[in-house]
VMD Tcl script that draws the C-alpha trace (Angstrom):
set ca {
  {-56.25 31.73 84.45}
  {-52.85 29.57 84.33}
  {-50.99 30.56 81.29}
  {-50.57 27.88 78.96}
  {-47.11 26.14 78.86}
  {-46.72 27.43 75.18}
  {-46.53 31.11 76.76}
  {-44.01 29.75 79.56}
  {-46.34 28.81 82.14}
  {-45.86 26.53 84.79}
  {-46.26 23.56 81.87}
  {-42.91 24.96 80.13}
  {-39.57 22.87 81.08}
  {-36.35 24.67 80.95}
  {-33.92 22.62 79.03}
  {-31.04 21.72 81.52}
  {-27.49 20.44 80.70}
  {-25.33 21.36 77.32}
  {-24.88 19.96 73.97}
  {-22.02 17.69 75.02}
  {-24.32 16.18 77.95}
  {-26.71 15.31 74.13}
  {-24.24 13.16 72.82}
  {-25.17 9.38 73.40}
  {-28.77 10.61 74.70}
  {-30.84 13.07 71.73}
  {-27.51 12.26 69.21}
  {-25.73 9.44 68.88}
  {-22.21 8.87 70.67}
  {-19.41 10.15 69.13}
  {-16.05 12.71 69.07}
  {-12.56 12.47 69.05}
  {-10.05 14.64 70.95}
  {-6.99 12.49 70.66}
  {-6.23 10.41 67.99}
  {-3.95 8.02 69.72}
  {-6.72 6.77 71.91}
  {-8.72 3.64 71.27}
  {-11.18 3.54 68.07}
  {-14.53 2.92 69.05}
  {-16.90 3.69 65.54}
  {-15.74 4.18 61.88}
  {-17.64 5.61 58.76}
  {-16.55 3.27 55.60}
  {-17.84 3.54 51.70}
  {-19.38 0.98 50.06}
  {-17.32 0.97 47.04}
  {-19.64 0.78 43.48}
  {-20.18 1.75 39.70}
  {-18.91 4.89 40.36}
  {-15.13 3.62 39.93}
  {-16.31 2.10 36.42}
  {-15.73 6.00 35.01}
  {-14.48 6.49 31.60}
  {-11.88 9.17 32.13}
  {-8.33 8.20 32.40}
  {-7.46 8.38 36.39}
  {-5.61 11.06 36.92}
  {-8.93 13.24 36.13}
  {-9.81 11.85 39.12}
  {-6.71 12.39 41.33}
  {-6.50 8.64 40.97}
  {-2.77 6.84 40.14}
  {-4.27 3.72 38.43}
  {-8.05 2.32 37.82}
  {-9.10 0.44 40.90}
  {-10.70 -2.76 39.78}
  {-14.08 -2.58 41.61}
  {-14.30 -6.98 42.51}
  {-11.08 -6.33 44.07}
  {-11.72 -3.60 46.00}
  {-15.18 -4.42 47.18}
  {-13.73 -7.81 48.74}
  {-10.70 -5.17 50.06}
  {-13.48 -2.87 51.97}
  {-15.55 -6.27 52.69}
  {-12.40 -7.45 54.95}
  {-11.61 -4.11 56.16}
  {-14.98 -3.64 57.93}
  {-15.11 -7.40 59.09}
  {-11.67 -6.41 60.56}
  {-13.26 -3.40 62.11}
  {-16.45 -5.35 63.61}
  {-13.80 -8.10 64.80}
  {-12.35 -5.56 67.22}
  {-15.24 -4.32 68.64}
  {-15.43 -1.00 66.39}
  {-18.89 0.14 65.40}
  {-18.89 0.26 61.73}
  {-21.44 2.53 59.59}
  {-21.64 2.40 55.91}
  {-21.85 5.58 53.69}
  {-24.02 4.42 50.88}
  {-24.78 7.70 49.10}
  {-27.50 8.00 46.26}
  {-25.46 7.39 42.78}
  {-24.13 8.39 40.84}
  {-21.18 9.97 43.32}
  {-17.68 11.21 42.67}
  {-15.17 8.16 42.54}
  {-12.84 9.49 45.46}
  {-15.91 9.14 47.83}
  {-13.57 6.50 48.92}
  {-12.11 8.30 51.01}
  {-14.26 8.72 54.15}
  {-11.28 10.67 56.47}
  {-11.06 13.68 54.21}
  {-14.77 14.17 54.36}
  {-15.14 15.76 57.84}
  {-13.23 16.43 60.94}
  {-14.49 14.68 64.02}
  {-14.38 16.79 67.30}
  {-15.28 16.32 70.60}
  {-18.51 18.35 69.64}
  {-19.53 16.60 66.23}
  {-18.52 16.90 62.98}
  {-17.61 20.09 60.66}
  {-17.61 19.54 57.44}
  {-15.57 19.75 54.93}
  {-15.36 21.87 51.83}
  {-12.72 19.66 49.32}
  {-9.90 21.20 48.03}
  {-10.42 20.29 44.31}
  {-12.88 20.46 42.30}
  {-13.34 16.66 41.22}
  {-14.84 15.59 44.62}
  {-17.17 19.08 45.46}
  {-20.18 17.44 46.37}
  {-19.16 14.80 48.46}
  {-20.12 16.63 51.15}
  {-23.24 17.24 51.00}
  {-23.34 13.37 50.38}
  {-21.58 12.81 53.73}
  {-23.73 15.50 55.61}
  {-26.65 13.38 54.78}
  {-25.28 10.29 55.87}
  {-24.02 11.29 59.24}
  {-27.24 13.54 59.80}
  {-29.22 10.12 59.23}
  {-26.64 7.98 61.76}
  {-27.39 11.36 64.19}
  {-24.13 12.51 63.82}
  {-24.36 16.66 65.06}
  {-23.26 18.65 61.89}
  {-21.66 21.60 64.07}
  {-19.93 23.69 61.24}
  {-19.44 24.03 57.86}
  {-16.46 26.10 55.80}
  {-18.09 29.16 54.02}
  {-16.53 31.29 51.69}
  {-13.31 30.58 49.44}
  {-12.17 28.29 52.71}
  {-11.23 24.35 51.68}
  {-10.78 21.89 54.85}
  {-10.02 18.46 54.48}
  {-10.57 15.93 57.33}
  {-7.32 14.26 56.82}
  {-5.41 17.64 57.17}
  {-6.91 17.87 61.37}
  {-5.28 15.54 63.60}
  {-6.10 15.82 67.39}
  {-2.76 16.03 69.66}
  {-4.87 15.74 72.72}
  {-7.70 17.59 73.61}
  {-6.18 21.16 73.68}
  {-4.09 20.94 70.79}
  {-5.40 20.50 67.02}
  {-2.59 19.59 64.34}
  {-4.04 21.24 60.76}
  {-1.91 21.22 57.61}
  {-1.80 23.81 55.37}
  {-1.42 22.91 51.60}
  {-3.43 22.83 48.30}
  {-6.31 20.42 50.10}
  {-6.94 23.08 53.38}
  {-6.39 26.66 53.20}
  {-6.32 29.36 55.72}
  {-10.22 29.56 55.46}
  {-10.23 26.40 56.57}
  {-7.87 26.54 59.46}
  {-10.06 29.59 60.62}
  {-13.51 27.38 60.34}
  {-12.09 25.48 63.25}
  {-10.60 27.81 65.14}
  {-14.04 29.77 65.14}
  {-15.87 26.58 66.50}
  {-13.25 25.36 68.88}
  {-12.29 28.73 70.59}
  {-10.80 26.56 73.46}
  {-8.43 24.23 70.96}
  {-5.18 25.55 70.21}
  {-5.23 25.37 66.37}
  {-1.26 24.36 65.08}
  {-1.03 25.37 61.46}
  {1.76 23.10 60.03}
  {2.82 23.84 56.18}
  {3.29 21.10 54.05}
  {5.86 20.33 51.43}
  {4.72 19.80 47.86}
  {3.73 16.03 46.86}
  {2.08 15.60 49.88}
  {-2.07 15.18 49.97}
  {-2.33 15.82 53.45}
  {-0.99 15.90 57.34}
  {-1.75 12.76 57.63}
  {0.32 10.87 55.12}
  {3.59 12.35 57.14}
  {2.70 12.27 60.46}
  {0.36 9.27 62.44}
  {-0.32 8.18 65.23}
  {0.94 5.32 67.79}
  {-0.83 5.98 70.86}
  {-1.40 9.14 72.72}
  {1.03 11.79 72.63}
  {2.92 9.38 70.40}
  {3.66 9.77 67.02}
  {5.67 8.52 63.68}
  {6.62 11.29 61.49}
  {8.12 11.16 57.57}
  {11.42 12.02 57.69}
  {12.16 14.73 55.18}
  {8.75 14.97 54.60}
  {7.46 16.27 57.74}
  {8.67 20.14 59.00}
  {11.36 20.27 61.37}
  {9.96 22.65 63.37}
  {6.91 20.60 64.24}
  {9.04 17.40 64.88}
  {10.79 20.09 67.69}
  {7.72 21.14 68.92}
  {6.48 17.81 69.60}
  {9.44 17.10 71.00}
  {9.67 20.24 73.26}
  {6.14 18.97 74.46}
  {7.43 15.88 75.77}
  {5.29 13.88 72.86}
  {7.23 10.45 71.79}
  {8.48 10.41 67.96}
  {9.56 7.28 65.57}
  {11.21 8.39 63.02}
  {11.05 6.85 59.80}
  {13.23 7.63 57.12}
  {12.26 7.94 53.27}
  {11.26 5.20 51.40}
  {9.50 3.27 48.76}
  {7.53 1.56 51.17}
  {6.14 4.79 52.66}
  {6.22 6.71 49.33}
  {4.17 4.33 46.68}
  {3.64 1.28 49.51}
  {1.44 3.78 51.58}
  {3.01 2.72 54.67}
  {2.06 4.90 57.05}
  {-1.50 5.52 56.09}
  {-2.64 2.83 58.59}
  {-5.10 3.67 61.63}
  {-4.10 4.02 65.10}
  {-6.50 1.48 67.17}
  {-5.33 2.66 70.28}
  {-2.31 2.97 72.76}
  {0.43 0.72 71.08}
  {-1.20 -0.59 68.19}
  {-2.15 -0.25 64.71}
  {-3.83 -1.49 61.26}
  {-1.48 -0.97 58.37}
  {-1.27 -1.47 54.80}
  {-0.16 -5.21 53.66}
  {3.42 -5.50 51.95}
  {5.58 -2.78 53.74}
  {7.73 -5.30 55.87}
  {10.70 -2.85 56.97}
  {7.90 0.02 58.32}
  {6.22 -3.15 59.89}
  {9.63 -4.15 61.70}
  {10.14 -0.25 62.72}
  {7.15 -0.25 64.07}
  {7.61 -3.71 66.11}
  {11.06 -2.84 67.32}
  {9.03 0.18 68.73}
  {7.46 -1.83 70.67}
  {3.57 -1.53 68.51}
  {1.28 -4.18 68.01}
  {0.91 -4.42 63.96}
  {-2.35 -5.94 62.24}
  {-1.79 -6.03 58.14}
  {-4.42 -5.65 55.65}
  {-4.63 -5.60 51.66}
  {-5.35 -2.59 49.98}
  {-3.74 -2.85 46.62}
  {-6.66 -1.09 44.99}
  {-7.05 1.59 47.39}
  {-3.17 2.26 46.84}
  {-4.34 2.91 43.04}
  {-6.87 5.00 44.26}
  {-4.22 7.40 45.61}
  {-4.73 6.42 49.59}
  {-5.11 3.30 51.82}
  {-6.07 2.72 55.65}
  {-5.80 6.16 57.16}
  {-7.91 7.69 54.24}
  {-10.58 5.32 54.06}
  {-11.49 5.31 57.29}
  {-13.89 7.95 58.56}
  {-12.96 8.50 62.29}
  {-16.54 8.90 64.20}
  {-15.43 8.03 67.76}
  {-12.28 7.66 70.36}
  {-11.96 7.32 73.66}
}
mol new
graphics top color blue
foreach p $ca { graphics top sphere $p radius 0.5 }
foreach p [lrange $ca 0 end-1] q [lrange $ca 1 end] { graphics top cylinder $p $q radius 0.2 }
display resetview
């Protein structure tokens, strides 16, 4: 008698290959391992009644009340921007009522070249939103490949990918060591950089961003000397721009790196947008007045699915 394929008979397949070989095939296409290299698909909020709250805004992190017409048209030209350039776009459109600072897609998860792990939010006003994100990139077959347990707190915007060996992660109120340690336990073959942060910073991202591969701008003042030497020792090219409004409450440098030499910034920062020409990078400018309100712009809104 043959024994049934159930059993392991001669009916039974093997499976061949390895998760990565999955992605594009039983998931859908996606990771990041350098976050210079070209954009390929976002995650954007659909901003609604949630940003009609009653509290005053700084019980929700916020700077100012967004004014939701405004910002819907904001997000409306921000993913017709997107979709102009060839980026996929997907829309987080979680059930309601959700946390106002769903906003901001980046802190949500880290993308790797594996999937996503989760994040687990620093403060208390936006625990939640993960499990609202998990559902949304579980339904766009996104693989969900960690999660921080315990007292650890990750944010996505903290994780920035030098290149595919080396992971940037700062360390502040928003990620803690727990969460530094999540990702080192699922990427045992990424270097994992801890870099402390100063106080009135959110996170890594708002003082150090990315130009191209192995090219960055970095805060003066703001960011650590000892990573700016680091880089440098590494051979990876810095700008260097030096404290100012325009960075401070403008939000300059929360703009998105579309690739080698180019980037999406914030509207109304004209001496960061000269910098950054002199430099030689191609600038695109869009409006994000409300966003700013909100406590972020480009960089934060923008969940990072795929690069490469």
């Amino acid at each position: 008698m043959t024994t049934p394929s159930t059993f392991g008979g001669p009916g039974f397949r093997p499976r061949t290959g390895t998760h990565d070989g999955d992605l594009g095939r039983h998931w859908s296409a996606c990771g990041v391992s350098n976050d210079g290299e070209a954009l390929r698909a976002v995650l954007l909020h659909t901003p609604g009644e949630e940003l009609r709250y009653d509290e005053p805004p700084d019980a929700w992190l916020m700077l100012e009340r967004p004014d939701l017409d405004t910002i819907s048209r904001q997000a409306d030209a921000i993913a017709a921007f997107y979709e102009r350039r060839g980026v996929t776009v997907q829309r987080h459109t979680p059930a309601r009522p959700t946390p106002p600072n769903t906003l901001f897609m980046r802190d949500l998860f880290t993308m790797t070249p594996h999937g996503a792990v989760l994040s687990r939010m620093g403060s208390e006003q936006r625990a939640g939103e993960e499990r609202q994100v998990a559902a949304t990139l579980a339904s766009r077959g996104i693989p969900l490949i960690a999660a921080p347990l315990g007292a650890a707190c990750l944010e996505g915007a903290d994780a920035l990918w030098l290149d595919q060996e080396t992971l940037l992660v700062g360390l502040n109120r928003r990620t803690n060591a727990g969460g530094l340690d999540t990702l080192a336990r699922v990427l045992p073959e990424v270097h994992i950089s801890p870099v402390p942060l100063p106080s009135l910073t959110q996170h890594l991202l708002g003082v150090l961003n990315f130009l191209g591969p192995r090219h960055v701008a970095v805060w003066i003042g703001r960011t650590p000397p000892s990573l700016i030497q680091s880089l440098s020792a590494q051979g990876v090219k810095i700008l260097a721009l030096p404290d100012s409004p325009e960075l401070s409450a403008g939000r300059a440098m929360n703009w998105v790196c579309l690739g080698p030499g180019e980037v999406v910034m914030p509207a109304g920062c004209p001496d960061t947008r000269q910098r950054l020409l002199a430099a030689g990078i191609g600038v695109h400018e869009l409006e994000v007045s409300e966003y700013r309100k909100a406590g972020g712009a480009l960089g934060c809104l923008t969940g990072i699915l795929a690069r490469g």
